[in-house]
LOGU-427549 format. One record per atom (N, C-alpha, C): atom name; residue in one letter; residue number from 0; x, y, z. Coordinates in steps of 0.05 Angstrom, whole numbers, plus 5000, padded with zeros to 4 digits. Example, Ala and Ser with C-alpha at 12.3 -4.5 7.8 and 13.67 -1.06 7.14 Angstrom:
2
 atom type seq   px   py   pz
    N    A   0 5264 4886 5156
   CA    A   0 5246 4910 5156
    C    A   0 5264 4934 5156
    N    S   1 5257 4955 5142
   CA    S   1 5273 4979 5143
    C    S   1 5258 5001 5157
//
This chain:
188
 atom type seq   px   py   pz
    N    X   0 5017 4976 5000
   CA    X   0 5000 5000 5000
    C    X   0 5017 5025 5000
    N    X   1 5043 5024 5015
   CA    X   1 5056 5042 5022
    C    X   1 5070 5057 4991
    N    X   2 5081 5030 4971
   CA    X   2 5092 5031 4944
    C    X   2 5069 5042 4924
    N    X   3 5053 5036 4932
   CA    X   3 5026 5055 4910
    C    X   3 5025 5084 4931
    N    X   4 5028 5093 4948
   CA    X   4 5020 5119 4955
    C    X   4 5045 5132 4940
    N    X   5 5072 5120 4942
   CA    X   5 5093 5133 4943
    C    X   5 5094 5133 4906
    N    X   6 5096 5117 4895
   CA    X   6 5074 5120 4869
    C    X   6 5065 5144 4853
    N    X   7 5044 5140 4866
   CA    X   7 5023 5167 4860
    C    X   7 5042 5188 4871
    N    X   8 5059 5196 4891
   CA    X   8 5071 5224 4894
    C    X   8 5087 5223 4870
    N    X   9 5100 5207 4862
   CA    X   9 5118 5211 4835
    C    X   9 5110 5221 4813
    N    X  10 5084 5198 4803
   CA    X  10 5070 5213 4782
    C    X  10 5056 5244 4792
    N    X  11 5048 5250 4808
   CA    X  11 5047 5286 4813
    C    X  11 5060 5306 4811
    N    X  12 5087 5288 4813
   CA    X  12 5116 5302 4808
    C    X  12 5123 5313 4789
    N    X  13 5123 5281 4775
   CA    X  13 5127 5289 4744
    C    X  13 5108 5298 4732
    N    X  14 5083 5302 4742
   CA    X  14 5063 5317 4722
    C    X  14 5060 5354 4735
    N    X  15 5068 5351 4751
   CA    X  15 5085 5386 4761
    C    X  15 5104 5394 4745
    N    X  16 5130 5378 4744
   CA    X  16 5146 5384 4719
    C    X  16 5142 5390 4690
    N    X  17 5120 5372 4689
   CA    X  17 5114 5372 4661
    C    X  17 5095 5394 4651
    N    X  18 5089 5417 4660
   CA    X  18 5075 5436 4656
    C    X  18 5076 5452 4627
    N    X  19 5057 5450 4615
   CA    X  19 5061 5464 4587
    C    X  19 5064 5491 4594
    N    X  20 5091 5500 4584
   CA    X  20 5099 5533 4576
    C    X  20 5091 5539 4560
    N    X  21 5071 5530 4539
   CA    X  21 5068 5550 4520
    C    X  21 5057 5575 4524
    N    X  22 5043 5577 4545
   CA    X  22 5032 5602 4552
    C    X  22 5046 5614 4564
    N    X  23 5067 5611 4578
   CA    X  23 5085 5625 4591
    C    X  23 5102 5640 4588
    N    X  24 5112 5664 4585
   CA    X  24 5131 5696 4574
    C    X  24 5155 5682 4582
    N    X  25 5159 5682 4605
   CA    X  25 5185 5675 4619
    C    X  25 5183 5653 4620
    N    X  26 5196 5621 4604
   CA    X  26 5187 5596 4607
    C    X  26 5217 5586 4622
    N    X  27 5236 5602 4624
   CA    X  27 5266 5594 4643
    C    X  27 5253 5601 4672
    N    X  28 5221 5611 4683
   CA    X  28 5221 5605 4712
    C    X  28 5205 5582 4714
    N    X  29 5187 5573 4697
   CA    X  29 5173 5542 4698
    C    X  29 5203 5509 4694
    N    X  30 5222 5523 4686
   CA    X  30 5241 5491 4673
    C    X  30 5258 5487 4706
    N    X  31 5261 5465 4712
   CA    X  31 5278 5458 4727
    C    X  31 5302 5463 4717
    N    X  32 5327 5458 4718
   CA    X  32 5353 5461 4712
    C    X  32 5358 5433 4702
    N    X  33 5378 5432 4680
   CA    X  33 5378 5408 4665
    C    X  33 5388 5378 4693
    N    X  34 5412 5391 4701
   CA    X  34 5418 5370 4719
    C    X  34 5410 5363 4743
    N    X  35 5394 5388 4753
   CA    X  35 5366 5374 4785
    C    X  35 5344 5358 4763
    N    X  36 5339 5367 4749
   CA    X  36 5319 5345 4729
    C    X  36 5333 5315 4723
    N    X  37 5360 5315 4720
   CA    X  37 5373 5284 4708
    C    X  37 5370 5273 4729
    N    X  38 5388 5283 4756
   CA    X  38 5380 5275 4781
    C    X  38 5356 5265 4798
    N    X  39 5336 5287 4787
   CA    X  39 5312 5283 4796
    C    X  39 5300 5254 4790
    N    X  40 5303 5258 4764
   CA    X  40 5289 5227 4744
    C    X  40 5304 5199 4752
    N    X  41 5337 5210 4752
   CA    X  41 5347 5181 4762
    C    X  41 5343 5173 4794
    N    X  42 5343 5190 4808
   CA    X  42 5331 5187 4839
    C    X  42 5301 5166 4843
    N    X  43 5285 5189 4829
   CA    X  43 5252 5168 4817
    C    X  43 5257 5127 4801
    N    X  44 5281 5135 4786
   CA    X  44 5283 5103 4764
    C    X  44 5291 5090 4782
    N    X  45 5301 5101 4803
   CA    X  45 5324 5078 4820
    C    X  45 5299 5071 4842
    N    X  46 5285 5095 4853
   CA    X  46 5257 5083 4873
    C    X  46 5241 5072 4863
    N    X  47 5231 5070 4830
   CA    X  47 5216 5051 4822
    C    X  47 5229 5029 4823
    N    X  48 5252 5024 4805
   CA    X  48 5258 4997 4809
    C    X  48 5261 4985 4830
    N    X  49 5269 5001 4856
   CA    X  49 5273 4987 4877
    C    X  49 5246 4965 4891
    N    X  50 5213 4996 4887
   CA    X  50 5198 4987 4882
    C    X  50 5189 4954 4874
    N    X  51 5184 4951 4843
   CA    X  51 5188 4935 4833
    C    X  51 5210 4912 4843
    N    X  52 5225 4913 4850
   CA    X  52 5248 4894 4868
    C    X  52 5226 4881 4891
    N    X  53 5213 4903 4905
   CA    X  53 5199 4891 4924
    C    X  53 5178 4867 4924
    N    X  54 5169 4887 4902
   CA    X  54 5136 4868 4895
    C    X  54 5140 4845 4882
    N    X  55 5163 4844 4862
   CA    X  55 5165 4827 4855
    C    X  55 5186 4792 4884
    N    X  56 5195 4798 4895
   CA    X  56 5203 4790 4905
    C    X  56 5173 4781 4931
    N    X  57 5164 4796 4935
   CA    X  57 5131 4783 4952
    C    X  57 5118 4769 4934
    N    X  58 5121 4771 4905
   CA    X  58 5101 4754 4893
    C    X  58 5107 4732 4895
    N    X  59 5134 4730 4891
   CA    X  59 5151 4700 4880
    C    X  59 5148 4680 4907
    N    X  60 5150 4704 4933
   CA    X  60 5144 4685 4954
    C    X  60 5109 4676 4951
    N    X  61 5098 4690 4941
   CA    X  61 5068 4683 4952
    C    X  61 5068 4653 4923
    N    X  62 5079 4649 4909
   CA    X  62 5072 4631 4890
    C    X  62 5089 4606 4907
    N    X  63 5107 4614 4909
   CA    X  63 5129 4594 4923
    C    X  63 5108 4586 4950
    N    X  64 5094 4594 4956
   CA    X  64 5074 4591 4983
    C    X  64 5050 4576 4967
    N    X  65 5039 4589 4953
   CA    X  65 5018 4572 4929
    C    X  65 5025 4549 4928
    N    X  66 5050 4537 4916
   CA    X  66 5065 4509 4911
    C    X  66 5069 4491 4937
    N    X  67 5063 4500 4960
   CA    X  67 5070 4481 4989
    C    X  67 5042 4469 4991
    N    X  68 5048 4447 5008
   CA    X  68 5024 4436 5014
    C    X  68 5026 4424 5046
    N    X  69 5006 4415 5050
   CA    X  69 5006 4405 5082
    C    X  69 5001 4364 5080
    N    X  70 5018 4372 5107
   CA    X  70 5019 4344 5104
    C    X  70 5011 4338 5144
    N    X  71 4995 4315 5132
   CA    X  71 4981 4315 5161
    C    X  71 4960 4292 5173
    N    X  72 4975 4271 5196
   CA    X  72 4969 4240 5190
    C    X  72 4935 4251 5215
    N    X  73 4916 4233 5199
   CA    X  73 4894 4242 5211
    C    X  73 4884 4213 5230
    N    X  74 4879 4209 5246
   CA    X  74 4879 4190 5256
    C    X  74 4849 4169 5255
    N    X  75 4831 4190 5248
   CA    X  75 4809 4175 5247
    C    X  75 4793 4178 5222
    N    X  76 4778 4170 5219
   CA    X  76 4760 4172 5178
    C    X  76 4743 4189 5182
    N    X  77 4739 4211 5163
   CA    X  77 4724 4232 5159
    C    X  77 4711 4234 5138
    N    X  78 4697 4261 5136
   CA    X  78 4689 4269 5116
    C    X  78 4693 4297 5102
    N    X  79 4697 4290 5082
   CA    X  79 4705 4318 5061
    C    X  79 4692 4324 5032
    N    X  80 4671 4344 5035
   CA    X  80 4648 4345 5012
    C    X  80 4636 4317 5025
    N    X  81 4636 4313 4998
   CA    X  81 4609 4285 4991
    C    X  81 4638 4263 4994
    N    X  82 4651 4263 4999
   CA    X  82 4669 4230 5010
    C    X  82 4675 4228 5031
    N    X  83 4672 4203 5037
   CA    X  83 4686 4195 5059
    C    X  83 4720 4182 5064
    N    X  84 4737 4186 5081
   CA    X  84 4763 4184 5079
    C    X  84 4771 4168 5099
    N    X  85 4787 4144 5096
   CA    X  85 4798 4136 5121
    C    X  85 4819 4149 5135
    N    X  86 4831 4130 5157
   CA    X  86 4847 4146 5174
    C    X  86 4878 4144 5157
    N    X  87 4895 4159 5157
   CA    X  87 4924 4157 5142
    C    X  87 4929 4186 5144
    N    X  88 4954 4181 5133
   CA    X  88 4973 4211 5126
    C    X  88 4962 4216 5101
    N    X  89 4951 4249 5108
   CA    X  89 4941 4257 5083
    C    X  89 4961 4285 5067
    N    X  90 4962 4290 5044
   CA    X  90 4969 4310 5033
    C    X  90 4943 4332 5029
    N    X  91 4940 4354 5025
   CA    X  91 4932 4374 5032
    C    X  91 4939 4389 5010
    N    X  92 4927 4406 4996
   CA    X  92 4937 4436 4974
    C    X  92 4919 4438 4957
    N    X  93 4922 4455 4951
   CA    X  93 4897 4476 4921
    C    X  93 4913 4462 4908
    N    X  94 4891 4460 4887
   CA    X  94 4887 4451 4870
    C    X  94 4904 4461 4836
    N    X  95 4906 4495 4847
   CA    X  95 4918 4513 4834
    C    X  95 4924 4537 4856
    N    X  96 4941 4550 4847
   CA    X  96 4953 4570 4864
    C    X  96 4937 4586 4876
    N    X  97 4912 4594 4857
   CA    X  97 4890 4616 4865
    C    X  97 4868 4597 4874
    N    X  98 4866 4574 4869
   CA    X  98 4839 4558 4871
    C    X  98 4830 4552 4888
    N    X  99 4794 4554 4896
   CA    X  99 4782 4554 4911
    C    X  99 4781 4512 4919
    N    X 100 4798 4507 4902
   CA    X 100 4788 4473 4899
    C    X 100 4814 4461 4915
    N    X 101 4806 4442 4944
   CA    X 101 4830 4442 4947
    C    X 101 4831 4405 4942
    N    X 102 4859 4395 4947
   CA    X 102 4861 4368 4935
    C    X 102 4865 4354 4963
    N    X 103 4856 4334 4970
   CA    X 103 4864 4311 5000
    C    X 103 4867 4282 4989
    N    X 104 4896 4280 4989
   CA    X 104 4904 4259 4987
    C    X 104 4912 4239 5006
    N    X 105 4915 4203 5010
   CA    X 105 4918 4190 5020
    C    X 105 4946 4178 5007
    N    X 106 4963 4179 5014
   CA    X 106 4986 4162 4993
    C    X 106 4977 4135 5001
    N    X 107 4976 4123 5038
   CA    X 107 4974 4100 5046
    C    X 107 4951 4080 5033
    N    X 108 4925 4095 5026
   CA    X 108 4896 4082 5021
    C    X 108 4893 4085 5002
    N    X 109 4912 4104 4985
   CA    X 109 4896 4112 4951
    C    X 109 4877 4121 4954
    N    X 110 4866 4141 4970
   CA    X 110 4834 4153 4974
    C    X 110 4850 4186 4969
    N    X 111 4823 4198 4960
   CA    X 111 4837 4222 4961
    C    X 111 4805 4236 4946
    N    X 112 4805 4260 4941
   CA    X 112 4779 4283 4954
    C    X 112 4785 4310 4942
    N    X 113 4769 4316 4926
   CA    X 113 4769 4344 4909
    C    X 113 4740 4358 4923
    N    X 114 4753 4377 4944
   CA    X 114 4728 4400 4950
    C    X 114 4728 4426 4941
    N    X 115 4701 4434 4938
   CA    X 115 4706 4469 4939
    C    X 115 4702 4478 4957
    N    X 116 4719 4500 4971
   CA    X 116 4716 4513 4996
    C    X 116 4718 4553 4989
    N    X 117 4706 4561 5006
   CA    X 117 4701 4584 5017
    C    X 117 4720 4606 5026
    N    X 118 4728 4619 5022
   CA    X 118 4747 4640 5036
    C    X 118 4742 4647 5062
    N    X 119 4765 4641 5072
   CA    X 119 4765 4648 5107
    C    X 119 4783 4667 5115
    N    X 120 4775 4670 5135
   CA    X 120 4799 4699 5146
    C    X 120 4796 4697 5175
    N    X 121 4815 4705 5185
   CA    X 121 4828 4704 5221
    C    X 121 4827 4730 5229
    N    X 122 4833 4737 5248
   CA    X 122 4835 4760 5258
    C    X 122 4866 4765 5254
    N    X 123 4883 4749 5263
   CA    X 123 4905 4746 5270
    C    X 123 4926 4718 5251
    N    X 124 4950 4733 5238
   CA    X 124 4954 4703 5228
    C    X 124 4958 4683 5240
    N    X 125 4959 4648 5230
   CA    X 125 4948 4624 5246
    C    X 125 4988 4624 5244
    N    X 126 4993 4618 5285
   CA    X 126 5014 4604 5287
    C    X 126 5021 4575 5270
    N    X 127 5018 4562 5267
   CA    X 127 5016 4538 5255
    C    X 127 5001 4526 5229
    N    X 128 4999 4510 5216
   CA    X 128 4984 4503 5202
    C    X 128 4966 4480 5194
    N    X 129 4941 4480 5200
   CA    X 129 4932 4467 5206
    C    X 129 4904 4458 5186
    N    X 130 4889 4435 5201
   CA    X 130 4855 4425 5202
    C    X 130 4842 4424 5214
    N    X 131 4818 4433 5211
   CA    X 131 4800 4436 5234
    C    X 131 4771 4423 5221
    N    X 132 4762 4397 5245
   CA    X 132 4747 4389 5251
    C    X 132 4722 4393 5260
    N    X 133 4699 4389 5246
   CA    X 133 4669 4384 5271
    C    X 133 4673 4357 5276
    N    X 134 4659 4350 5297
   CA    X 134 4653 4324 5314
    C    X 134 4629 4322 5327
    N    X 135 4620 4304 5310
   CA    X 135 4595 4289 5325
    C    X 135 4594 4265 5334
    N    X 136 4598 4260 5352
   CA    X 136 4599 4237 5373
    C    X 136 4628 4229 5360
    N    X 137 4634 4200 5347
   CA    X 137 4654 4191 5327
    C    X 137 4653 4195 5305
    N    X 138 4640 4203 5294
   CA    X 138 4637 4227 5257
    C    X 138 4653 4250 5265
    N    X 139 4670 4252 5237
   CA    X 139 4689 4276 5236
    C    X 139 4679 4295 5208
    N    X 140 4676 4308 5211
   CA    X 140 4678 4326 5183
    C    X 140 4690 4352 5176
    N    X 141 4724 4356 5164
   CA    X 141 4723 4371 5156
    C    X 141 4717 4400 5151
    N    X 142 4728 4414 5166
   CA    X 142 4717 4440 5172
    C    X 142 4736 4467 5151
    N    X 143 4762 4462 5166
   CA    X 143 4772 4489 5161
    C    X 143 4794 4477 5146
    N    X 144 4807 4496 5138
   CA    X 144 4842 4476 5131
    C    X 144 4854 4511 5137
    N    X 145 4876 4513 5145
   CA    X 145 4884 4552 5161
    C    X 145 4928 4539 5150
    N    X 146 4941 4557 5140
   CA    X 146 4968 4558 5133
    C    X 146 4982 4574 5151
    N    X 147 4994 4557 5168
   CA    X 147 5021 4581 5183
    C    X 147 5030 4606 5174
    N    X 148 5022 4629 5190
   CA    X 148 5033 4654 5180
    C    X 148 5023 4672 5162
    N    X 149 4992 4656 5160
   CA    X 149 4979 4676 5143
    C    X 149 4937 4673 5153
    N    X 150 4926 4701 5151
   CA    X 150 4904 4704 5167
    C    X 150 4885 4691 5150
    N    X 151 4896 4680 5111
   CA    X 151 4879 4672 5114
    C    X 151 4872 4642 5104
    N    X 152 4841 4624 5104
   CA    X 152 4853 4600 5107
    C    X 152 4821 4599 5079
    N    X 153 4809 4578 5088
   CA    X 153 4791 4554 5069
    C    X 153 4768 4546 5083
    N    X 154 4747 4551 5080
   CA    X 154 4722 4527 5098
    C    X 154 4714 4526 5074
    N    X 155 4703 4495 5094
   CA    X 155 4691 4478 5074
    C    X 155 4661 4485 5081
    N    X 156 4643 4485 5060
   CA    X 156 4613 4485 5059
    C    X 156 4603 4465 5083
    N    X 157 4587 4461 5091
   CA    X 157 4572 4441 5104
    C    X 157 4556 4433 5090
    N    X 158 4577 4399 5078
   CA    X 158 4552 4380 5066
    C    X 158 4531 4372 5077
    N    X 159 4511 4359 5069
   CA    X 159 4483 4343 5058
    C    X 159 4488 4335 5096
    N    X 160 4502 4311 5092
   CA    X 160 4518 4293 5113
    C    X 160 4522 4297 5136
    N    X 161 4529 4331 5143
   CA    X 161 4544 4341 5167
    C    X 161 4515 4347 5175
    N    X 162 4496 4367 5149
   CA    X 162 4466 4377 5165
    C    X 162 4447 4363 5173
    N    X 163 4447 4331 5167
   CA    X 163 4436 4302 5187
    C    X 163 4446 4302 5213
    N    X 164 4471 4310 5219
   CA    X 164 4485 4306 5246
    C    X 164 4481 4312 5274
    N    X 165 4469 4334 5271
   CA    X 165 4451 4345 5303
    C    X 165 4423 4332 5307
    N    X 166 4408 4325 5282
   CA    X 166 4384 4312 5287
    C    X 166 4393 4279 5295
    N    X 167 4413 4265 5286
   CA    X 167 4413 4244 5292
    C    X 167 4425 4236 5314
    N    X 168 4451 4253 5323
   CA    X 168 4469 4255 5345
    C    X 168 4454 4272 5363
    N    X 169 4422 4264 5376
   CA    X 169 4419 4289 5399
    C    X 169 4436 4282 5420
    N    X 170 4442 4252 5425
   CA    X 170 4448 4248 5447
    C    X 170 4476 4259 5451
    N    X 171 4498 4250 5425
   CA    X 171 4516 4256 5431
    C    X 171 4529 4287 5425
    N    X 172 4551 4291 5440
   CA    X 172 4561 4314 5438
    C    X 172 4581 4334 5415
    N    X 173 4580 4350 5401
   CA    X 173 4581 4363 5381
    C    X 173 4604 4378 5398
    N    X 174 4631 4380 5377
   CA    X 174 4653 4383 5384
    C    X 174 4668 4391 5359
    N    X 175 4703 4407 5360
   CA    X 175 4720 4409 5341
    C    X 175 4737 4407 5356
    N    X 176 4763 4382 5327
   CA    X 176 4776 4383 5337
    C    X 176 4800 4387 5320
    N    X 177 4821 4402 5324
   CA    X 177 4844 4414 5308
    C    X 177 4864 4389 5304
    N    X 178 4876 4394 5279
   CA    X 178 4902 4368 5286
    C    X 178 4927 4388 5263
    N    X 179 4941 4391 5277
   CA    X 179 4968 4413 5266
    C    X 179 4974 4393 5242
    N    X 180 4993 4405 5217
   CA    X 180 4996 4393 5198
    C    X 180 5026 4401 5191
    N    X 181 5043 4395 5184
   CA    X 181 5067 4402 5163
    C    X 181 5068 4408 5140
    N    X 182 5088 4441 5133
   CA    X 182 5089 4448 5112
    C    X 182 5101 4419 5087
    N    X 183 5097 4428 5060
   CA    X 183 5129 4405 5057
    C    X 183 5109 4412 5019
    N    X 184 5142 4419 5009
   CA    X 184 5130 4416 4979
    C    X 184 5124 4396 4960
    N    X 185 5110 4403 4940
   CA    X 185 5097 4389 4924
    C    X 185 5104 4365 4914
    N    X 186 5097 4343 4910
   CA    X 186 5115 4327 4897
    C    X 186 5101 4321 4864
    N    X 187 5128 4317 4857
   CA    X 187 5117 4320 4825
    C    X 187 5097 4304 4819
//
C-alpha cells in the first residue's frame, strides 16, 4: 500500500514538471535546471525499480507459498464434501495457486477428495498450520484447513451429511477438533 501511495507522489511530480509553457513569457522560471531534472528522474528510476524489486520478490514468495502443501496423519476417517476418507497421512493443497478447489490425498489408502471451499479469514495470522474438525459423537467432518503465518485460510461448505448430524446425534456431543499439519512441497 505504502509503494502505490509513494507512486502516486511521483507521478504528481512528474506531472508538476511537466507543465506546458506555451503560455508562459518567461518559460526559464517554469524549467527545472537540466541536471536537478537528470538527478531528479534518476533518483525516481532507482525508487521505482527498487519498488518493483519489492513486489516482485513478495510475489515469488506468495507463488512459492501457492506450491506448498500440508501434510498431516489424521487418525480417524472423515468426511470431506460428499466422501468419505479413512484414517492415514494425508496431503493437503489447492488445487491451483489461486483455487478455491483444494486436493486431499491419501498416499497409504489411495483415497483422496476434490472440494470446493470458501474463503476464510482470522483475525490474526494462524501460528501453525493446520485442520479443523466438527465432531459428532465419532463422525468427523472437515471443517477448516488455516496455513502458518497467514490470516487467511479455506472452509469447507457444510455437506448434505454434516446437516443430518445434530438431528441424529441428539444424544451425543458436538465438538472440534484441530490436528496441526506440516508444511512440505509438492511432489511432482
Amino acid at each position: 500500500m505504502r509503494f502505490i501511495e509513494e507512486c502516486a507522489k511521483v507521478r504528481d511530480m512528474l506531472r508538476r514538471w511537466a507543465v506546458d509553457t506555451s503560455q508562459v513569457k518567461d518559460k526559464s522560471a517554469w524549467t527545472v535546471p537540466a541536471k536537478k531534472k537528470e538527478e531528479g528522474l534518476m533518483k525516481k528510476q532507482s525508487f521505482l525499480m527498487a519498488g518493483l524489486l519489492v513486489l516482485s520478490s513478495m510475489a515469488a514468495t506468495q507463488v512459492a507459498r501457492a506450491q506448498e502443501s500440508m501434510v498431516v496423519d489424521i487418525p480417524f476417517a472423515f468426511v470431506a464434501g460428499n466422501a468419505t476418507l479413512p484414517a492415514g497421512e494425508y496431503r493437503v493443497q489447492k488445487l491451483d495457486g489461486n483455487s478455491a478447489v483444494l486436493l486431499i490425498h491419501c498416499w497409504d489408502a489411495n483415497a483422496s477428495a476434490l472440494v470446493i471451499t470458501n474463503a476464510a479469514q482470522a483475525k490474526e495470522p494462524q501460528t501453525e498450520s493446520k485442520l479443523v474438525f466438527n465432531r459428532y459423537g465419532n463422525r468427523y467432518f472437515l471443517s477448516q484447513v488455516w496455513t502458518a503465518g497467514s490470516i487467511r485460510g479455506r472452509q469447507l461448505p457444510i455437506s448434505p451429511r454434516e446437516k443430518e448430524m445434530p438431528q441424529l446425534a441428539q444424544n451425543e456431543t458436538k465438538g472440534e477438533v484441530t490436528l496441526v499439519a506440516r508444511l512440505s512441497t509438492v511432489r511432482p
